[in-house]
N, CA, C and O atoms as CSV, one atom per row, in Angstrom:
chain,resi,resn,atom,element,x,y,z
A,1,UNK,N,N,-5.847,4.479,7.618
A,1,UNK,CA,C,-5.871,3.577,6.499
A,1,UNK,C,C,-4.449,3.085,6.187
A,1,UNK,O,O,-4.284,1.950,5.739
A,2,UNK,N,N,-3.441,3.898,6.410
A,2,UNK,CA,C,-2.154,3.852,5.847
A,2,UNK,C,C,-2.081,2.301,7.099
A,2,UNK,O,O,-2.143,1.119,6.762
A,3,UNK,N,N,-1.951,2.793,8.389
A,3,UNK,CA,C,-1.592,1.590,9.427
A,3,UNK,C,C,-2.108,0.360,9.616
A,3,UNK,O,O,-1.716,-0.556,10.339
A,4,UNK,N,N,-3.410,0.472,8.586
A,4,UNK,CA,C,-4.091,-0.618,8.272
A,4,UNK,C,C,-3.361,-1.398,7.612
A,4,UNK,O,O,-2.915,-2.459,8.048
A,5,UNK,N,N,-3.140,-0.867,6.310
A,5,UNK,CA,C,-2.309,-1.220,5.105
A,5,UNK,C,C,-0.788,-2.104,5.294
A,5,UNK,O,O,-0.296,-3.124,4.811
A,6,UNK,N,N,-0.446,-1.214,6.144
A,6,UNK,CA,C,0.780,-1.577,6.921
A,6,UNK,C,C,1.006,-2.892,7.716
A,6,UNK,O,O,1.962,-3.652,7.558
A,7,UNK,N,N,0.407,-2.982,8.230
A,7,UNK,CA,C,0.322,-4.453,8.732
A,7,UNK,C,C,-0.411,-5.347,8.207
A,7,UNK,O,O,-0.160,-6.506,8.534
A,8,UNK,N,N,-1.327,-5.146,7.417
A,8,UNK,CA,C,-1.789,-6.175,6.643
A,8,UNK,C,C,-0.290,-6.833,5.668
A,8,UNK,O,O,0.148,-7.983,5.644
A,9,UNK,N,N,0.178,-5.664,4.989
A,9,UNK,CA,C,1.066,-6.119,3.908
A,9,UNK,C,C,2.657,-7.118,4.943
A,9,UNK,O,O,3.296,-8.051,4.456
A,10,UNK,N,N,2.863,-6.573,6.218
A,10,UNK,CA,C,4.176,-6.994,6.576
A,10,UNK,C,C,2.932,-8.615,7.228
A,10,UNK,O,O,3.766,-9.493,7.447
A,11,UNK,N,N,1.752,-9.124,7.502
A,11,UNK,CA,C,1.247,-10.047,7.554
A,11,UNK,C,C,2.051,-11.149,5.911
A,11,UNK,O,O,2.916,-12.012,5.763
A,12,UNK,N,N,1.029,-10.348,4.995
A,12,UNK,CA,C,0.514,-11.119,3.918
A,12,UNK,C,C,2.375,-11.173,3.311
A,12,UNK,O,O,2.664,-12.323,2.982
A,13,UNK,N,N,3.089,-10.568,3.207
A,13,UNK,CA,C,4.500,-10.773,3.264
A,13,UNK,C,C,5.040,-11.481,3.896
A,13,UNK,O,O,5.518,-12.472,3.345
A,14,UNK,N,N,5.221,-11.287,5.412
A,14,UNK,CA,C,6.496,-11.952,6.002
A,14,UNK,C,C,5.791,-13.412,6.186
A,14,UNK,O,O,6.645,-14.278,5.995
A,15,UNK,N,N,4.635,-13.922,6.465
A,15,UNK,CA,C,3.841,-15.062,6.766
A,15,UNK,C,C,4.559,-16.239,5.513
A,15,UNK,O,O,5.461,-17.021,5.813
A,16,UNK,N,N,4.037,-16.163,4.327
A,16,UNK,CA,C,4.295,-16.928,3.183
A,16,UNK,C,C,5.958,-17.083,3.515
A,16,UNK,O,O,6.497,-18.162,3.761
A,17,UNK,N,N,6.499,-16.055,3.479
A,17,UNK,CA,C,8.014,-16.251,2.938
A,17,UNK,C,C,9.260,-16.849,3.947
A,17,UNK,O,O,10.376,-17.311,3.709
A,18,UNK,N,N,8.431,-16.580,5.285
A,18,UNK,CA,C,9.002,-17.633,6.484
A,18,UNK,C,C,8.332,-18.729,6.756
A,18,UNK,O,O,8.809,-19.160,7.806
A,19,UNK,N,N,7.364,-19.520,6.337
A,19,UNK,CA,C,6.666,-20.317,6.159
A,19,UNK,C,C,7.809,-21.408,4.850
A,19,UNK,O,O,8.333,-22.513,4.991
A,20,UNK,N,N,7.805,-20.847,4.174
A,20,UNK,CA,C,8.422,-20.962,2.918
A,20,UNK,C,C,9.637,-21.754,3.156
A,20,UNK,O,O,9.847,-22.952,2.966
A,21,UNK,N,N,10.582,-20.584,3.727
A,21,UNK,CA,C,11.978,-20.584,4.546
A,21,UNK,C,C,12.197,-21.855,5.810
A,21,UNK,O,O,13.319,-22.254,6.122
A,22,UNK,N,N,11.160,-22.278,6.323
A,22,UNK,CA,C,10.836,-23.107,7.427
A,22,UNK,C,C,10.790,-24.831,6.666
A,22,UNK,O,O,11.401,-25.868,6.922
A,23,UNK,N,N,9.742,-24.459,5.649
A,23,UNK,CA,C,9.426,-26.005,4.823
A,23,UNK,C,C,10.695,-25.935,4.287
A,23,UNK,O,O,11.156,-26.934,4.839
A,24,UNK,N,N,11.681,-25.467,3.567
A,24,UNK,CA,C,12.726,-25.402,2.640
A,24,UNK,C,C,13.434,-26.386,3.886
A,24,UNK,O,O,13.559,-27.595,3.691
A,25,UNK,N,N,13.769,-25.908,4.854
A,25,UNK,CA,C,15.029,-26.429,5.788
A,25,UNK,C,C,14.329,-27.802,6.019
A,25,UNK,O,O,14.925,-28.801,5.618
A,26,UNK,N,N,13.098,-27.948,6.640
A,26,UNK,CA,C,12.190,-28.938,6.879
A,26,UNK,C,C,12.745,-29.999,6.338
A,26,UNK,O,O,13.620,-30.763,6.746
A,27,UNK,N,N,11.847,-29.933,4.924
A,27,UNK,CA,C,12.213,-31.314,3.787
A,27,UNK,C,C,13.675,-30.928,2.950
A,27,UNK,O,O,13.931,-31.686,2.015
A,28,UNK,N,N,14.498,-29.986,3.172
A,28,UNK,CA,C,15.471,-30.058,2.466
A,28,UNK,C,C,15.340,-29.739,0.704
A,28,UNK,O,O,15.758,-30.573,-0.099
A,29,UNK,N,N,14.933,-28.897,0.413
A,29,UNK,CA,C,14.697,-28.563,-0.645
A,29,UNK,C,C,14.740,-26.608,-0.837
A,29,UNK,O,O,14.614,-25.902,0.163
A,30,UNK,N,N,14.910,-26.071,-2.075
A,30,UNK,CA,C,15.316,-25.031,-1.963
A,30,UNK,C,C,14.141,-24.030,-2.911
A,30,UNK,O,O,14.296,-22.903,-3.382
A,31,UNK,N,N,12.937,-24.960,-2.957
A,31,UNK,CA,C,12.401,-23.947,-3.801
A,31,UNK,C,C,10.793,-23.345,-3.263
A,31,UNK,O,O,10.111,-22.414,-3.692
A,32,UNK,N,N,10.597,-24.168,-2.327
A,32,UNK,CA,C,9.432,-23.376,-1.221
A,32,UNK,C,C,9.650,-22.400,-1.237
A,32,UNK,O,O,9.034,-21.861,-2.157
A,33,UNK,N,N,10.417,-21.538,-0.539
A,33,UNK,CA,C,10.733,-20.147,0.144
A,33,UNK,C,C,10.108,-19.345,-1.909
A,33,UNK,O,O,9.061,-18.699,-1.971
A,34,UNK,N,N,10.751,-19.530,-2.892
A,34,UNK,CA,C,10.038,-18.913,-3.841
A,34,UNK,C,C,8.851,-18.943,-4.211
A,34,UNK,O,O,8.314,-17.948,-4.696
A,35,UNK,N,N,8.129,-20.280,-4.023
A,35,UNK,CA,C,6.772,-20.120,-3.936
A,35,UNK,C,C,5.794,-19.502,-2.684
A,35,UNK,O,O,4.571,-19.357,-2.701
A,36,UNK,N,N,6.601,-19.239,-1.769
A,36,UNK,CA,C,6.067,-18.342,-1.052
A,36,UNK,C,C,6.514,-16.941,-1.502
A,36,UNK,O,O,5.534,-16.202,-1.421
A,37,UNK,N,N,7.462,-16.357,-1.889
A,37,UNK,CA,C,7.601,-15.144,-2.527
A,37,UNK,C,C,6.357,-15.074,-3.380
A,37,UNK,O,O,5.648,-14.083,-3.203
A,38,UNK,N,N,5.983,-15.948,-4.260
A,38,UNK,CA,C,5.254,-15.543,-5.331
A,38,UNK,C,C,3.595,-15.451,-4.990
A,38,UNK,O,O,2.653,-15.173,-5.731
A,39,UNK,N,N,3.640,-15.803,-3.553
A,39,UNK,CA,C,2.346,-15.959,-2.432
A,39,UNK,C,C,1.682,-14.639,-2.250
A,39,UNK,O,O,0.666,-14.029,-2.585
A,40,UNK,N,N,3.397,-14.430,-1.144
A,40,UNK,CA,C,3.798,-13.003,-0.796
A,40,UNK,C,C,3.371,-11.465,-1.979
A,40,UNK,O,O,2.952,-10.353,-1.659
A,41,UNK,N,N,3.648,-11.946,-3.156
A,41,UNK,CA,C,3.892,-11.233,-4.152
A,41,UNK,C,C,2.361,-10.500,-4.498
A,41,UNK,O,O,2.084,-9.310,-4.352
A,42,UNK,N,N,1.382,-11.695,-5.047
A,42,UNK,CA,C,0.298,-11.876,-5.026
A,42,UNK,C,C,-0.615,-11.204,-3.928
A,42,UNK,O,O,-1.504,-10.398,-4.203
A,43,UNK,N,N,-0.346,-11.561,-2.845
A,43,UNK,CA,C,-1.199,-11.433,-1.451
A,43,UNK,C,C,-0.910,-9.520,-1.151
A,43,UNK,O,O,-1.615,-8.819,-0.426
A,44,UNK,N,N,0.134,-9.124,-1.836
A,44,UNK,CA,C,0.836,-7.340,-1.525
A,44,UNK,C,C,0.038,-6.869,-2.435
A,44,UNK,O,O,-0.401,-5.782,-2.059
A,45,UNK,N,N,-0.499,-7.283,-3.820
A,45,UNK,CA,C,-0.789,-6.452,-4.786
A,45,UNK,C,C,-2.388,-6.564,-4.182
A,45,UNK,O,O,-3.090,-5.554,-4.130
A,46,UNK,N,N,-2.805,-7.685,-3.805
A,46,UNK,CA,C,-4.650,-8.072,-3.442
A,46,UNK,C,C,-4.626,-6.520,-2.221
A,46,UNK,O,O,-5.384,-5.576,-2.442
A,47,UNK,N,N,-3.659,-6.516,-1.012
A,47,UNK,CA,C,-4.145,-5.891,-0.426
A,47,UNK,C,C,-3.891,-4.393,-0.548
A,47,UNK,O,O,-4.074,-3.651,0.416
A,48,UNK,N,N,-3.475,-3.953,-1.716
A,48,UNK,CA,C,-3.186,-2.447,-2.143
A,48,UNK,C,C,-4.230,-2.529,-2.683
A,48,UNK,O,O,-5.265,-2.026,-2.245
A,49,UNK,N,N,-4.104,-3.353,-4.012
A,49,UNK,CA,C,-6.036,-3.234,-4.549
A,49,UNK,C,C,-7.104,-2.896,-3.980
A,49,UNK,O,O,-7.999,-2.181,-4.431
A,50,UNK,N,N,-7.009,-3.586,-2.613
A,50,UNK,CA,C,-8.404,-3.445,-1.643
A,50,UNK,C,C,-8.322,-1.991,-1.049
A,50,UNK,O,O,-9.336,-1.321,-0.853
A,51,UNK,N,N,-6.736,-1.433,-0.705
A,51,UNK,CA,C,-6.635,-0.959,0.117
A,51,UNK,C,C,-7.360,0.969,-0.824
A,51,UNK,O,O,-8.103,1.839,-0.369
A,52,UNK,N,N,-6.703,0.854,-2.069
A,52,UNK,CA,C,-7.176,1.391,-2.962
A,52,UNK,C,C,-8.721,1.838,-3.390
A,52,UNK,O,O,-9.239,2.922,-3.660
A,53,UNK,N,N,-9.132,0.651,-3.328
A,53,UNK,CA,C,-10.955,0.394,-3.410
A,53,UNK,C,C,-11.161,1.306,-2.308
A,53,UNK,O,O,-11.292,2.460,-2.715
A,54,UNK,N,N,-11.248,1.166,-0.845
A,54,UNK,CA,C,-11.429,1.827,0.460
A,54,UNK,C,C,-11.606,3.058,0.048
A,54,UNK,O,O,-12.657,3.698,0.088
A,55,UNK,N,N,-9.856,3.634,-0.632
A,55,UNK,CA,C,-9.919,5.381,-0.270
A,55,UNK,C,C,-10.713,5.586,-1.870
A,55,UNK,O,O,-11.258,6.690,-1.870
A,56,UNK,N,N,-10.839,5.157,-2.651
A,56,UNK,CA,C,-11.862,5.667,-3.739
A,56,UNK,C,C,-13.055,5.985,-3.184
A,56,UNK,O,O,-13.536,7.091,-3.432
A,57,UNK,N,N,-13.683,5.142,-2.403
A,57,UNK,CA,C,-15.051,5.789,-1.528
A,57,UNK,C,C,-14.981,6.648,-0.860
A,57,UNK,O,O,-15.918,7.404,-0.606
A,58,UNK,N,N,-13.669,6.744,-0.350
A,58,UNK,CA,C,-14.178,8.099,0.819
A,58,UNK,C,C,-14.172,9.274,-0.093
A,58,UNK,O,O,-13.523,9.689,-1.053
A,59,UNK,N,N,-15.676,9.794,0.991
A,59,UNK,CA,C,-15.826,11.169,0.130
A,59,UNK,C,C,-14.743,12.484,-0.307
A,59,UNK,O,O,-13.627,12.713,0.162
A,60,UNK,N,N,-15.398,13.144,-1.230
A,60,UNK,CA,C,-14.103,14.141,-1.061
A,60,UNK,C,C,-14.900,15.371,-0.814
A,60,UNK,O,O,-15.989,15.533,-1.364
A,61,UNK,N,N,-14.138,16.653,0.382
A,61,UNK,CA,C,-14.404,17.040,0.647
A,61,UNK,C,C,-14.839,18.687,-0.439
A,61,UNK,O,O,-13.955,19.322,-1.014
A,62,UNK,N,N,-16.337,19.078,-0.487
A,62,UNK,CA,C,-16.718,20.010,-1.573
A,62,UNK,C,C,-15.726,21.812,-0.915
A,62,UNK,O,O,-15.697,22.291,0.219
A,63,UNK,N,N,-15.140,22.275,-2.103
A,63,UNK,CA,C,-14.165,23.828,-1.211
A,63,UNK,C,C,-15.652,25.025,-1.738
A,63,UNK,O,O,-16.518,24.915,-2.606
A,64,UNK,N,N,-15.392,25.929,-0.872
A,64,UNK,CA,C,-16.231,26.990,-1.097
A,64,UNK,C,C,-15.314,28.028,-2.183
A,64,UNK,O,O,-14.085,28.054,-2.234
A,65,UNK,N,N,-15.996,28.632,-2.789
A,65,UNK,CA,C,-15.767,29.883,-3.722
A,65,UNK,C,C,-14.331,30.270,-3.010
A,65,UNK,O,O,-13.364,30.055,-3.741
A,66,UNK,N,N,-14.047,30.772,-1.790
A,66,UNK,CA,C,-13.211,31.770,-0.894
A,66,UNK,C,C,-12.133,30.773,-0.546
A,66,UNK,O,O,-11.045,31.248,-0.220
A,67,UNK,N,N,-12.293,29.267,-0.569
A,67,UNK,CA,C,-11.090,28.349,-0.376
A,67,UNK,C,C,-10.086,28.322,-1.309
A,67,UNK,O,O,-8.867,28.392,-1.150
A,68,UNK,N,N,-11.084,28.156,-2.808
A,68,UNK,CA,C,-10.783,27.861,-3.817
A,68,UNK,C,C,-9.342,29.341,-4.139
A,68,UNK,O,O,-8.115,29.315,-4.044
A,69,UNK,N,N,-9.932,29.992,-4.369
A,69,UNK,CA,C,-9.168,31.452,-4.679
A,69,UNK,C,C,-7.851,31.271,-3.333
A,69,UNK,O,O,-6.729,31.711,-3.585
A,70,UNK,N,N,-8.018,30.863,-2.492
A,70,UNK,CA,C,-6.962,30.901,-1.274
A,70,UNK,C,C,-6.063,29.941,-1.697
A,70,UNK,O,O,-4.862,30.156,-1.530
A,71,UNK,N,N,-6.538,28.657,-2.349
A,71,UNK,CA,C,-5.697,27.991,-3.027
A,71,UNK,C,C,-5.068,28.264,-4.469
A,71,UNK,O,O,-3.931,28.272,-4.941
A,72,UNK,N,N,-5.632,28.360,-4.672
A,72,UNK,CA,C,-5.213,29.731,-6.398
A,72,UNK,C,C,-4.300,30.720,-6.058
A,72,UNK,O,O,-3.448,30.918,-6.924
A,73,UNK,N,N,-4.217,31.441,-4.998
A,73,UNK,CA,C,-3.485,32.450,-4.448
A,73,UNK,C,C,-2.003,32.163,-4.170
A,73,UNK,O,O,-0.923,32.576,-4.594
A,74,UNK,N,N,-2.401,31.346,-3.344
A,74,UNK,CA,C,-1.149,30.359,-2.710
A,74,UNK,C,C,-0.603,29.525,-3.444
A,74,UNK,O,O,0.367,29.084,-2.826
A,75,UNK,N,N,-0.726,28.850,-4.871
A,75,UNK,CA,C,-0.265,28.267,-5.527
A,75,UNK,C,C,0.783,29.558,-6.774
A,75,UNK,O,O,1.890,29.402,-7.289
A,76,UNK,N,N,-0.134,30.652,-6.859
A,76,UNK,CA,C,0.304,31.987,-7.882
A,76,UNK,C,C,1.447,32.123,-6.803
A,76,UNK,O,O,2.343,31.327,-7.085
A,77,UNK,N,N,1.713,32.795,-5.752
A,77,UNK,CA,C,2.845,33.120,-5.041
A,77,UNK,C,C,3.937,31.913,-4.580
A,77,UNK,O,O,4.912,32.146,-3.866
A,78,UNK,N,N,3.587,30.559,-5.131
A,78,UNK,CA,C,4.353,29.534,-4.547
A,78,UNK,C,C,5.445,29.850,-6.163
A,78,UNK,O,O,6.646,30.119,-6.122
A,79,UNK,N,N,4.568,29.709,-7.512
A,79,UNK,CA,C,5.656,30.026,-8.419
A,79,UNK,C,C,5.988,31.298,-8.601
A,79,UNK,O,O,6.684,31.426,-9.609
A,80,UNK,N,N,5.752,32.404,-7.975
A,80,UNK,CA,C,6.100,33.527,-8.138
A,80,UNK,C,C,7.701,33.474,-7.170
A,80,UNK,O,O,8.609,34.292,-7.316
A,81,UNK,N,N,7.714,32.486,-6.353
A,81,UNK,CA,C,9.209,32.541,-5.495
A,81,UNK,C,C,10.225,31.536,-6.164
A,81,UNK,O,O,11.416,31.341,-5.924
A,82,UNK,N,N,9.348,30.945,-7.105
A,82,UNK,CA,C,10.497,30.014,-7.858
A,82,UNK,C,C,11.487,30.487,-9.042
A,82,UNK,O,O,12.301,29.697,-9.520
Protein backbone atom coordinates (compact mmCIF):
# COMPACT_ATOMS: atom_id res chain seq x y z
CA UNK A 1 0.00 0.00 0.00
CA UNK A 2 2.80 2.29 1.10
CA UNK A 3 4.46 1.77 -2.80
CA UNK A 4 1.23 2.35 -4.11
CA UNK A 5 0.94 5.58 -2.37
CA UNK A 6 4.30 6.41 -3.37
CA UNK A 7 4.06 6.74 -6.78
CA UNK A 8 0.81 7.81 -7.08
CA UNK A 9 1.80 11.00 -4.96
CA UNK A 10 5.46 11.64 -6.89
CA UNK A 11 2.73 11.19 -10.23
CA UNK A 12 0.01 13.58 -8.89
CA UNK A 13 3.05 15.98 -7.70
CA UNK A 14 5.75 16.13 -10.05
CA UNK A 15 3.12 16.00 -13.27
CA UNK A 16 1.19 19.47 -12.42
CA UNK A 17 4.30 21.29 -11.26
CA UNK A 18 6.53 20.51 -14.41
CA UNK A 19 3.72 20.97 -16.58
CA UNK A 20 3.37 24.25 -14.82
CA UNK A 21 7.21 25.03 -15.09
CA UNK A 22 7.04 24.13 -18.98
CA UNK A 23 3.80 26.58 -19.77
CA UNK A 24 5.57 29.37 -17.51
CA UNK A 25 8.77 29.36 -19.97
CA UNK A 26 6.31 28.58 -22.95
CA UNK A 27 4.14 31.82 -22.85
CA UNK A 28 6.49 33.69 -20.64
CA UNK A 29 4.69 34.26 -17.65
CA UNK A 30 5.49 33.35 -14.02
CA UNK A 31 2.46 32.21 -12.42
CA UNK A 32 1.47 28.69 -13.97
CA UNK A 33 4.09 26.72 -12.17
CA UNK A 34 1.85 28.01 -8.82
CA UNK A 35 -1.21 26.95 -10.11
CA UNK A 36 0.14 23.81 -10.63
CA UNK A 37 1.52 23.69 -7.05
CA UNK A 38 -1.93 24.30 -5.91
CA UNK A 39 -2.97 21.19 -8.42
CA UNK A 40 -0.17 19.31 -6.97
CA UNK A 41 -1.30 20.35 -3.50
CA UNK A 42 -4.87 19.25 -3.92
CA UNK A 43 -4.18 16.02 -6.00
CA UNK A 44 -1.45 14.83 -2.54
CA UNK A 45 -4.18 15.37 -0.03
CA UNK A 46 -7.12 13.36 -2.62
CA UNK A 47 -4.60 10.57 -2.75
CA UNK A 48 -3.75 10.14 1.10
CA UNK A 49 -7.51 10.46 1.62
CA UNK A 50 -8.06 7.53 -0.66
CA UNK A 51 -5.05 6.02 0.39
CA UNK A 52 -6.41 6.20 4.05
CA UNK A 53 -10.01 4.95 3.07
CA UNK A 54 -8.07 1.54 1.70
CA UNK A 55 -6.24 0.76 5.09
CA UNK A 56 -9.51 1.60 7.22
CA UNK A 57 -10.99 -1.56 5.52
CA UNK A 58 -8.47 -3.82 5.95
CA UNK A 59 -9.35 -6.10 8.53
CA UNK A 60 -7.73 -6.15 11.79
CA UNK A 61 -6.34 -9.01 12.92
CA UNK A 62 -8.56 -10.68 16.29
CA UNK A 63 -5.26 -11.69 19.34
CA UNK A 64 -6.05 -14.73 21.44
CA UNK A 65 -6.21 -14.57 25.37
CA UNK A 66 -2.18 -15.94 25.39
CA UNK A 67 -1.10 -13.09 22.70
CA UNK A 68 -2.71 -10.58 24.51
CA UNK A 69 -0.85 -11.25 28.03
CA UNK A 70 2.53 -11.74 25.77
CA UNK A 71 1.91 -8.31 24.78
CA UNK A 72 1.08 -7.03 28.29
CA UNK A 73 4.21 -8.81 29.39
CA UNK A 74 6.44 -7.35 27.00
CA UNK A 75 5.19 -3.96 27.26
CA UNK A 76 5.47 -4.38 31.67
CA UNK A 77 9.29 -5.33 31.10
CA UNK A 78 9.82 -2.72 28.22
CA UNK A 79 9.07 0.04 31.19
CA UNK A 80 10.52 -1.91 33.77
CA UNK A 81 14.14 -1.20 31.76
CA UNK A 82 13.33 2.39 31.46
Amino acid sequence: MVLNMSWQLAVVVLVPVIAGVQLDKKLDTSYITFVGLAIAFIGAALVMWHTMQVANRLPVPKLTETQKRAIQKQYEEDDADV
